[in-house]
N, C-alpha and C positions, 0 to 999 in steps of 0.2 A: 455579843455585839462585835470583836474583836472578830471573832471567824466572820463573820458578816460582811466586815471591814475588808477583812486580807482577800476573801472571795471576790467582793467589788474590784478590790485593789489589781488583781489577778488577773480579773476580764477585761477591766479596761488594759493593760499590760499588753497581756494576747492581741486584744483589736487593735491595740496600736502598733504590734508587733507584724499584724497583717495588713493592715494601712500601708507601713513602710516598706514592706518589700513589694505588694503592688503598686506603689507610686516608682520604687527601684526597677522595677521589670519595665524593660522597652522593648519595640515592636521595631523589627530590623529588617527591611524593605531590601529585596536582592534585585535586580535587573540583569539575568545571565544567557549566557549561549547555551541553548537548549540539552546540549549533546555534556551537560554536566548535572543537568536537576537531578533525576535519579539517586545521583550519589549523595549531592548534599540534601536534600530532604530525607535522607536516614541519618546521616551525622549530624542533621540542625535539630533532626527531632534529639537527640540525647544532648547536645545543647542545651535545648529548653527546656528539660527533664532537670539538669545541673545548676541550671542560671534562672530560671523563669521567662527569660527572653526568649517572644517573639518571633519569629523568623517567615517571613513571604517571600515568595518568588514568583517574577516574574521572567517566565524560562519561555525565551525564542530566538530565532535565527541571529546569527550575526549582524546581520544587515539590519535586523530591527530594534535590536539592541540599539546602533547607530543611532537611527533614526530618534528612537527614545529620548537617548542623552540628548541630541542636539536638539531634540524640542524643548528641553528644559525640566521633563517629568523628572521631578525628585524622587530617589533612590537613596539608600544609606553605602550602599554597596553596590557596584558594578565590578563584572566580570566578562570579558571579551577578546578577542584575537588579540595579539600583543601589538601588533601591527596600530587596531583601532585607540590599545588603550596608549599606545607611546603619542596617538593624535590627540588622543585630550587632556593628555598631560602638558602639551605644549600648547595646546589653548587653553590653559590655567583651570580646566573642569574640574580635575582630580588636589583633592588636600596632599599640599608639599610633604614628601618622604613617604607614602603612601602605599605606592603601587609597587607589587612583586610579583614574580613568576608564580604562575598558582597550580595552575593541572598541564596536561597535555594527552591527546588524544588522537591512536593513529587511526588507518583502515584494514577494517575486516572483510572475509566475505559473508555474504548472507546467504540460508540456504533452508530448503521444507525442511520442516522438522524430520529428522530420521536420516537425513544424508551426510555421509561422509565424505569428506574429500581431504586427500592427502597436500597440506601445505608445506610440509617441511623444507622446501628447498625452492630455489628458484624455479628448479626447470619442471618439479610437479606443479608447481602453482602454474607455470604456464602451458603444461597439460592439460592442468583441469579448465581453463579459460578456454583453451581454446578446442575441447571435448564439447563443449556448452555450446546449446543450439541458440541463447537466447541469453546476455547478461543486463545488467542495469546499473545505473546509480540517480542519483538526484537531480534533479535540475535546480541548476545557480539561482537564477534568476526569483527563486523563493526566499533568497537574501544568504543560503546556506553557505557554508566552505567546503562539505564534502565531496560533492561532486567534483569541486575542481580537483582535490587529493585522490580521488579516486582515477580520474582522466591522467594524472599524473602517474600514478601508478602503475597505470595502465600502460603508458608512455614507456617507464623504466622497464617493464617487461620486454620491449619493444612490441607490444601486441599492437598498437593503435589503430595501424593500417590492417591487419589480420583482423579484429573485431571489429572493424567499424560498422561493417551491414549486418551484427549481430546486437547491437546494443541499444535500448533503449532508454534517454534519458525521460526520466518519470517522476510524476511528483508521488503515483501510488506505488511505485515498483514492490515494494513492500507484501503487497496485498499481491499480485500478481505472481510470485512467489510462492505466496501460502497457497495460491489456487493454479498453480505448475502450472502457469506460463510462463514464465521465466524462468531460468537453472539459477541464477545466481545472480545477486547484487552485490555493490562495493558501496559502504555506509563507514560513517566512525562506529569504532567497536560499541562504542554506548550506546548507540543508539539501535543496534541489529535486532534487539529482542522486543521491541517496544509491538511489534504486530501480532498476532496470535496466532501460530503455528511457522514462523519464521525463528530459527536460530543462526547463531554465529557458527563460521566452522573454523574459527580462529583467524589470526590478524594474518596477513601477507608478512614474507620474511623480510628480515629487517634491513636486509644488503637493497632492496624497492622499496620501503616502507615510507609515508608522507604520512609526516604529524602536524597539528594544527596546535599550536602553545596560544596558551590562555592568561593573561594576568587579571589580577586584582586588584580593587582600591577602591579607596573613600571620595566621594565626592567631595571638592569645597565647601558644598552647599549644605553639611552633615557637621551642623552646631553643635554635637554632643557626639565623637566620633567612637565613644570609650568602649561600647555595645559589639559597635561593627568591627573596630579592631580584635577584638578579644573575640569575633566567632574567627573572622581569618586566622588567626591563630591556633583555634581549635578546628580549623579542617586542615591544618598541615599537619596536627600532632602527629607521632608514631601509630597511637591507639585508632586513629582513624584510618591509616593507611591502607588495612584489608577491605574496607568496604570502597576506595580507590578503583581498588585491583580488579575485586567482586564483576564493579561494573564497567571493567574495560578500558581505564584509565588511569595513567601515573602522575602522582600529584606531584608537585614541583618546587613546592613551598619548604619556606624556612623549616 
């Protein structure tokens, strides 16, 4: 009767020990600039592996991240241009003492798989630009910031006027690329590999190099913020820093 008892005793134990930690596991809602998903849906997945939490993302352009927050779509987390998150900090969006520099992301070039091109200095990179019968980058006006970083870069090389009846701003350039019509694209590095048969040939040097810095923070509207804090935390650790790197970007956080 006794073991009967302690067996009872046992399972209820258990179920309730499984009870509590699904009632303890939360579902941690992201709103970020695209050109960061990659990385953290590998360091959220070992997150959730260590905490039971949750983690979604919702990963797109700058611009509509914007758009997002100012509609009022709730979020636990927001991650955007520094520029946007310092705007809604001062429109009170973001929970006081919140927001920190989180990643940063320059420009690479993009190229068919299989091709080399010599970056290492200024004046081969402006070789290889200007060897190219045909380069690309993004079009703005998809709410993105690369493009503009790339026009910029493009600027610092002093190429602008030299490429200008070579370039095509495209929303596919990507694909066009993988099917050589294009030589080359200028994208954030995170993002160069996302098309299938398109690789990085590495970032432009850093004496021309345009980054795009990213913060993060809690929204006000993130009643139990304890979840959201504690992953920001866990994508700035040291232990996550390689898979930073992995996909092209330097994390910037505490």
């Amino acid at each position: 009767m006794r073991s009967v008892c302690r067996r009872s005793a046992f399972i209820a134990a258990t179920m309730l020990l499984a009870m509590t930690a699904g009632a303890a596991a939360a579902e941690i809602k992201i709103v970020n600039a695209n050109a960061l998903t990659i990385a953290m849906r590998e360091i959220a997945a070992n997150f959730t592996k260590e905490t039971g939490h949750q983690v979604t993302f919702t990963g797109v352009s700058p611009g509509l991240v914007d758009q997002r927050v100012k509609a009022g779509e709730v979020y636990d987390i927001i991650i955007n241009a520094t520029a946007s998150m310092e705007a809604y900090e001062k429109e009170g969006r973001l929970r006081a003492g919140s927001r920190r520099p989180f990643a940063r992301v320059g420009i690479g070039l993009a190229v068919r798989e299989g091709t080399k091109l010599d970056l290492s200095t200024v004046e081969s990179t402006r070789k290889v630009l200007l060897d190219a019968k045909a380069i690309t980058y993004s079009d703005t006006r998809t709410g993105g910031l690369s493009g503009i970083n790339a026009a910029k870069v493009i600027a610092n090389l002093g190429l602008t006027d030299a490429l200008k009846d070579r370039t095509k701003i495209l929303a596919n350039g990507r694909e066009l690329i993988a099917n050589g019509e294009v030589d080359i694209g200028l994208y954030n590095l995170s993002e160069i590999a996302r098309f299938p048969g398109v690789v990085s040939a590495g970032p432009v040097p850093e004496a021309v190099q345009v980054y795009i810095n990213y913060d993060a923070a809690v929204p006000a509207s993130n009643a139990a913020p304890e979840p959201a804090l504690a992953l920001l935390k866990y994508f700035a650790r040291a232990a996550s820093r390689p898979i930073w790197t992995s996909a092209g970007l330097d994390v910037v956080g505490d």
